[in-house]
C-alpha positions in Angstrom: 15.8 59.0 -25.6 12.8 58.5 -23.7 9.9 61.1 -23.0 11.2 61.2 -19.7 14.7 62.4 -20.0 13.5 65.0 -22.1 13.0 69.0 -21.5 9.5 70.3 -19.9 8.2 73.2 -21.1 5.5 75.3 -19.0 4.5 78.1 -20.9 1.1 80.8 -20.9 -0.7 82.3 -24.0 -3.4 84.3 -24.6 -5.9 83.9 -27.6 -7.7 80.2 -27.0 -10.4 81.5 -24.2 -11.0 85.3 -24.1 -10.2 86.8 -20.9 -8.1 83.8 -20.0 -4.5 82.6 -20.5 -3.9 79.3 -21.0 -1.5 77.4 -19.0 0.4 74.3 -20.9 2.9 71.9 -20.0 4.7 70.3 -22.8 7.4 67.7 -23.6 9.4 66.7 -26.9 8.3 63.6 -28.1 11.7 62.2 -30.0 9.2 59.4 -32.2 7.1 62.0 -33.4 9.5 65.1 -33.4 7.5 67.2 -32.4 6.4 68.9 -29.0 3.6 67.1 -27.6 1.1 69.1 -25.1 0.4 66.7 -22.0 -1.9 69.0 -20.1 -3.4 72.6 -20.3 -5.8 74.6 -17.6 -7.3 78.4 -18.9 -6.3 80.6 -16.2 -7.2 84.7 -15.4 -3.6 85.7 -14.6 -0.1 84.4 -14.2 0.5 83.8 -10.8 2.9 81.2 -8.7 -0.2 79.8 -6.8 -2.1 78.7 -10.3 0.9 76.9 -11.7 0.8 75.3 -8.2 -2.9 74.1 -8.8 -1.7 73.4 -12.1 0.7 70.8 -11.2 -0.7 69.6 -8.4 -4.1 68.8 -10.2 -1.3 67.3 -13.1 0.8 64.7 -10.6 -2.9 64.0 -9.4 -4.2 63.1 -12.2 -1.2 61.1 -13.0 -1.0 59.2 -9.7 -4.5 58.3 -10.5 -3.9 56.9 -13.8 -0.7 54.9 -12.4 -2.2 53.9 -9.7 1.2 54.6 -7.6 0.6 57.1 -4.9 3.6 59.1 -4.9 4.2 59.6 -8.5 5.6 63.2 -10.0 5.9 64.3 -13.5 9.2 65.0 -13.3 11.0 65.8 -16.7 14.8 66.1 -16.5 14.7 69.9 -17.0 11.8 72.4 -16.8 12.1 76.2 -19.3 9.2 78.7 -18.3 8.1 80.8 -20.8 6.8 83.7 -19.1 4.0 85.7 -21.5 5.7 89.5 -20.9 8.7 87.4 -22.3 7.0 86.6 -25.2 5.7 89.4 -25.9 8.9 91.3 -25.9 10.7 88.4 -28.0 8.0 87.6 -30.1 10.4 85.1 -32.5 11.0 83.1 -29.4 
């Protein structure tokens, strides 16, 4: 299966920057299996406008690299982890 077709995952933690969270997008890598961490930004709070930024820098940065001007990062299903969540599920 390629990269591609597989699950995004967006989640935040705490812990790498203090006062921060840090933002990551990942995908599973089926060669390696393993998830494999294509971007991260440090962040001071969970809100929908920095994931915005996020991604917006992300498909820019992409677009760049492909050199085709309307390209999206655009994995065939996207799970948000949201921090409270994680917290109160710590296993997860």
């Amino acid at each position: 299966m390629a990269v591609g077709q597989e699950w995004g995952y967006v989640d935040f933690k705490e812990g790498r920057c203090p006062g921060y969270q840090t933002l990551g997008a990942h995908v599973y890598h089926p060669l390696f299996q393993k998830t494999v961490t294509l971007a991260i930004m440090e962040c001071e709070d969970q809100k929908t406008e920095t994931v915005a930024l996020f991604f917006n820098l992300f498909n820019e940065m992409l677009r760049d690299y492909t050199g085709d001007p309307d390209y999206k990062f655009n994995p065939s299903v996207w799970i948000y982890i949201i921090l409270s969540f994680r917290r109160q599920f710590p296993l997860l």
